[in-house]
N, C-alpha and C positions, 0 to 999 in steps of 0.2 A: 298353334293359333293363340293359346294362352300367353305363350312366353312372348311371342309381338306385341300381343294387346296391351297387357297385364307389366310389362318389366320395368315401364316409364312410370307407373301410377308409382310401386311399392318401392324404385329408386327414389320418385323424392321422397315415401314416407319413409323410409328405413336410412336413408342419408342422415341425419343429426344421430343416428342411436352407432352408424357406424364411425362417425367424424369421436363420437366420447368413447367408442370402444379401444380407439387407434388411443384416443389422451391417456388412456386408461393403461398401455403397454400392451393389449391384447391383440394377438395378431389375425391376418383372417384364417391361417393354417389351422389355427385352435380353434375359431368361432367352427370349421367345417368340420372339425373331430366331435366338437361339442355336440353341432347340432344331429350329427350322425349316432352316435352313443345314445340321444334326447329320443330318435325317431326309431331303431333300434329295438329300443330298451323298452319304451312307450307298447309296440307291438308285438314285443316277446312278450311279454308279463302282462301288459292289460289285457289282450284281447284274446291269450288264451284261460285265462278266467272267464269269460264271458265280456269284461265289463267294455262292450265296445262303443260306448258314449264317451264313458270315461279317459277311454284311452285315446279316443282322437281327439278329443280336447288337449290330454297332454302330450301327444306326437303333434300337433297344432301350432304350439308352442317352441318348436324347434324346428319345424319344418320349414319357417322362415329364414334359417340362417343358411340355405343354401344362396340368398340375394344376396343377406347383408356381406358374408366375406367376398363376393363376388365386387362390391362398391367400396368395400375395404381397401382392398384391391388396387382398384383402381386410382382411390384417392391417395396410397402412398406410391403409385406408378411401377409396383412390384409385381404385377402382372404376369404370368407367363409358364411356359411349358409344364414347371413341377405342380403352379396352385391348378392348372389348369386337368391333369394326371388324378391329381390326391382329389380332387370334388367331383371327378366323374368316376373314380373307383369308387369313393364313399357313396355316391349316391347308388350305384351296384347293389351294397349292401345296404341303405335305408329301403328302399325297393322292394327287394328280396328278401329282408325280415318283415314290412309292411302284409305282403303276400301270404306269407307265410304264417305270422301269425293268427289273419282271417281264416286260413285252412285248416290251422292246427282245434281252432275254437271249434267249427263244424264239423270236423272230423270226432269230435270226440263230445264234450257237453252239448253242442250244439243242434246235434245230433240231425245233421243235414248235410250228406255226402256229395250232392248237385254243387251244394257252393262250394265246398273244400275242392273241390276237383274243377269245378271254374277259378277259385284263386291260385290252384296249382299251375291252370293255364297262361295264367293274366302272367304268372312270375318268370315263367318259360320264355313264354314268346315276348314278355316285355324283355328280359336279358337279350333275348336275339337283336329285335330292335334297335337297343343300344348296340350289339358288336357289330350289325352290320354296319352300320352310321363307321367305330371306329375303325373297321377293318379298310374300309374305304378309302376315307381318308387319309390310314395309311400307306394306299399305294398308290395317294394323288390322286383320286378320285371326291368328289362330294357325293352326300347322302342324304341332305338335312333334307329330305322329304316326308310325307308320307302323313295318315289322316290320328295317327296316335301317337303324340308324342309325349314326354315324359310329365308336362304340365298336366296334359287333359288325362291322363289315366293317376295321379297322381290323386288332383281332386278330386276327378268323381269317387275312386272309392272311399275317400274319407270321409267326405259328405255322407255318401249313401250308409256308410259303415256305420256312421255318431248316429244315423236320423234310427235306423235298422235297430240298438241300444235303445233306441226310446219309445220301441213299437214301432216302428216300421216294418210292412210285412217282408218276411224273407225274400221273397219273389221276387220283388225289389231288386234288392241287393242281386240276387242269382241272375236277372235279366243283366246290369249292367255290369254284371264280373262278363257274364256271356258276349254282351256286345264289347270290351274292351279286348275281350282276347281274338276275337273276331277283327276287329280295328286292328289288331298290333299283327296280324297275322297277312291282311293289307297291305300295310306298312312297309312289313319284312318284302313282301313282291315289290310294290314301287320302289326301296330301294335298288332291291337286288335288277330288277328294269332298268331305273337311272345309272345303275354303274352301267351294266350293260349297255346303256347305248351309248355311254361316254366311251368304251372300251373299244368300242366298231367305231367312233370317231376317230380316236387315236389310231388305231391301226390305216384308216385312211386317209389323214391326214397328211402322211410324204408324198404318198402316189397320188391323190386327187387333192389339188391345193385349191382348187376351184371349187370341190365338193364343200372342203373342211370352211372356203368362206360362205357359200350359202348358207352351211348350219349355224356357223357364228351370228348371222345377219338375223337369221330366223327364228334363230333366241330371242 
């Protein structure tokens, strides 16, 4: 839902900063490593210190360049299967060090096991989310469904994470690692449904040509 609403506002705001990144010789291949090392790097180390204000300010700061290479991109018309490969593996690992490092904090100084083992969940089942979507798609099927997608569990917990750093009660933060991994869990069904009934289309599709157009129609 984010990524519909939300992609046209921050293309044109992030458009002029990728038009002088391109003058600059910088490619969007780099700006995706960069921002991946920035969000990374941001969740290893700030937020197993504690300092989890701190640290989504500066994972904040990078978290953006998964748009701008995306409009890099596109304004040098280099588009295509490898940038497309390299920004949904890196985002994997922005992801899953984010996760990770909310876990590692309460697991240990933070000293509140409910949430380390809800952002254990959120990492889980958000990796599943994403492979189901690719697994899909690689055997010709679509997946882009379902109510958790990488924008809405991305922000919520960084919001929740910075506000939780400045006195936010933990409970907080523990409800919406809970409903995320709960949403991503969702998610995982509605995909795995929508292949499924792509799969019963295709297979009925030679033998019942009159079926396969009702369903087309009724799309």
């Amino acid at each position: 839902m984010l990524n519909r609403y939300a992609r046209g506002f921050f293309t044109r705001l992030f458009t002029p900063l990728a038009r002088t990144l391109l003058r600059w010789g910088v490619t969007p291949d780099a700006v995706t490593i960069m921002g991946t090392v920035g969000v990374a790097g941001g969740a290893l180390v700030f937020y197993p210190l504690g300092q989890l204000f701190w640290g989504t300010v500066f994972i904040t700061l990078f978290v953006f360049s998964d748009v701008i290479d995306g409009i890099m991109a596109r304004l040098r018309g280099h588009g295509g299967p490898w940038g497309s490969f390299l920004d949904s593996t890196l985002d994997r690992i922005a992801d899953g060090a984010l996760f990770a490092g909310v876990a590692v904090w309460f697991f240990t100084g933070g000293q509140n096991a409910a949430i380390g083992v809800a952002a254990l969940a959120c990492l889980v089942l958000g990796m599943l989310v994403s492979y189901a979507r690719a697994k899909a798609e690689s055997l010709g099927f679509t997946a882009n469904v379902g109510v958790a997608e990488r924008a809405e569990r991305l922000v919520s917990v960084l919001v929740v994470t910075g506000l939780t750093g400045l006195g936010l009660h933990e409970g907080v933060l523990l409800a919406v690692l809970v409903v995320l991994a709960a949403a991503s869990l969702v998610t995982v069904f509605q995909r795995i449904r929508a292949v499924r009934r792509q799969s019963l289309d295709t297979r009925r599709a030679p033998s019942d040509p009159s079926g396969a157009s009702r369903d087309a129609s009724g799309d």
